[in-house]
N, C-alpha and C positions, 0 to 999 in steps of 0.2 A: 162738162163744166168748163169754163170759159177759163183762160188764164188774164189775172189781170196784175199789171205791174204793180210796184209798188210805189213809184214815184211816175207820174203823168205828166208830160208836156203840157201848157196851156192850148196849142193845138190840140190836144189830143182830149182834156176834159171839156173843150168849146167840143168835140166831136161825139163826146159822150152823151153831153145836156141837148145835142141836136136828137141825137139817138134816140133818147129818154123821152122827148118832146113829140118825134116821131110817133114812137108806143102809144105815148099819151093823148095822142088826137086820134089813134085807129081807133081807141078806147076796148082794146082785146082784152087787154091786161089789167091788173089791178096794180093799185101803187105797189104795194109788200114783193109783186112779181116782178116789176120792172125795176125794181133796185135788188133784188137779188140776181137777178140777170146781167146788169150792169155794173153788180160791185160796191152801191151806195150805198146810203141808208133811208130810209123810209121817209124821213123828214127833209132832205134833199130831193127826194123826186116832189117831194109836195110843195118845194119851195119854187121849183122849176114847172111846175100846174099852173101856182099863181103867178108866175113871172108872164107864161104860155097864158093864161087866161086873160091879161093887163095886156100884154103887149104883143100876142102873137108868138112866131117862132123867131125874131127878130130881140125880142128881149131875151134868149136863151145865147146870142152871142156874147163872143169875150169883153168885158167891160174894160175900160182904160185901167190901168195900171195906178190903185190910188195910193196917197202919200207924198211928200216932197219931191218937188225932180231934185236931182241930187246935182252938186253943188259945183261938181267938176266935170264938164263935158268928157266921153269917152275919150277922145283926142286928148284931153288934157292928163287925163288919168295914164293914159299911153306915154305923155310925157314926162310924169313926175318919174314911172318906172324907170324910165332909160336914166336919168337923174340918179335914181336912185342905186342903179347898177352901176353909175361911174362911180359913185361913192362921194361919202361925205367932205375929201379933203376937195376933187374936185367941184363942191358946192360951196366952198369957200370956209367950209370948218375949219379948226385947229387941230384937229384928231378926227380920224377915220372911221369914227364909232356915231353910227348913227342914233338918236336920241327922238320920243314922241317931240317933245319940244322942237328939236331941231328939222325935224321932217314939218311938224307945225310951221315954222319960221320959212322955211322954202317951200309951203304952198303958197303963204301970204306975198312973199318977196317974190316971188314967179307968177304967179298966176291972180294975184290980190284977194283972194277971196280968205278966208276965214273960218276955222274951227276950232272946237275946243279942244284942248290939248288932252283931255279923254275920253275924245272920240277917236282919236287918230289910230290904235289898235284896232277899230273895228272897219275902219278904213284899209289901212294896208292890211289885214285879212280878205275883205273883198279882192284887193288887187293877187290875193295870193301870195302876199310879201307878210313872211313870220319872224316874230320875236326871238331874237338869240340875242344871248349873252356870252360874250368872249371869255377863254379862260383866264382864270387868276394868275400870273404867273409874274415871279418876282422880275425885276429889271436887273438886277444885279447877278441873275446867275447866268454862266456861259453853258452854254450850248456844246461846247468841247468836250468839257468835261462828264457834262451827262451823259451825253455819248459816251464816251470812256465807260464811266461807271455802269453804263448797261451791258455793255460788252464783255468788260473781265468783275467785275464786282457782285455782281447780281445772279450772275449764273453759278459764279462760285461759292455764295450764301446759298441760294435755294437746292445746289449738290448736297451742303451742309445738313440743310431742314430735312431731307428727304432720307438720308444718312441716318440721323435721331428718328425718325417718324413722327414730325413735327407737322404739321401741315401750316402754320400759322408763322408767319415770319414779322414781328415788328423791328 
């Protein structure tokens, strides 16, 4: 039995439907045999017959890539990331916190082009650029202090808990 991955390059399915196309003009085989041998399914090797029959082994090559070209050359896409790694203040925000919007507003001001501002997660996903949200944390409280109280306050309550056989500490 053949090992067949589970995900396939297009190199490597254009090498399969070569393969299959192969079989399919020695005419040894039966379709049900040549897709079980190569992993398909029954109605895949017969769609690859008629392509083979229409057009030769020339229509079993890889077709163009169909769908929108997308909107942002790679080079550009390359750009917005370093952008986006210097961060929002040096983008000219007011705060450090990048926003759809605001990534929206520096493709347009950068590069002129144009999205919806509900696309732009599926965007920076592509780029491998993920959604985080910074913590909550008040502005009023110091940093000293918590410090402190982690140090001698917190270890001296949960001695306490553990003392009771409490396990829950509010």
């Amino acid at each position: 039995m053949n090992w067949i991955p589970t995900r396939l390059t297009l190199e490597q399915k254009e090498e399969r439907r070569r393969r299959g196309g192969q079989l399919l003009k020695a005419g040894n085989l039966s379709k049900a045999e040549i897709a079980r041998q190569l992993g398909v399914s029954r109605a895949a090797v017969s769609q690859w017959a008629n392509r083979q029959t229409n057009g030769g082994m020339r229509a079993l090559r890889r077709r163009k890539p169909q769908g929108r070209t997308p909107k942002l050359t790679v080079e550009q896409q390359r750009t917005l990331l370093k952008y986006l790694r210097q961060g929002a203040l040096a983008a000219g925000f007011p705060t450090a916190r990048w926003t759809m919007g605001r990534v929206q507003r520096l493709i347009r001001k950068t590069f002129g082009v144009k999205y919806h501002v509900h696309y732009m997660p599926r965007l920076l996903a592509k780029l491998n650029w993920s959604l985080q949200q910074p913590l909550a944390r008040a502005q009023e409280q110091e940093e000293e202090l918590i410090r402190a109280w982690l140090a001698q306050d917190w270890p001296r309550i949960k001695k306490s808990a553990a003392a009771q056989h409490k396990h829950r500490v509010f």
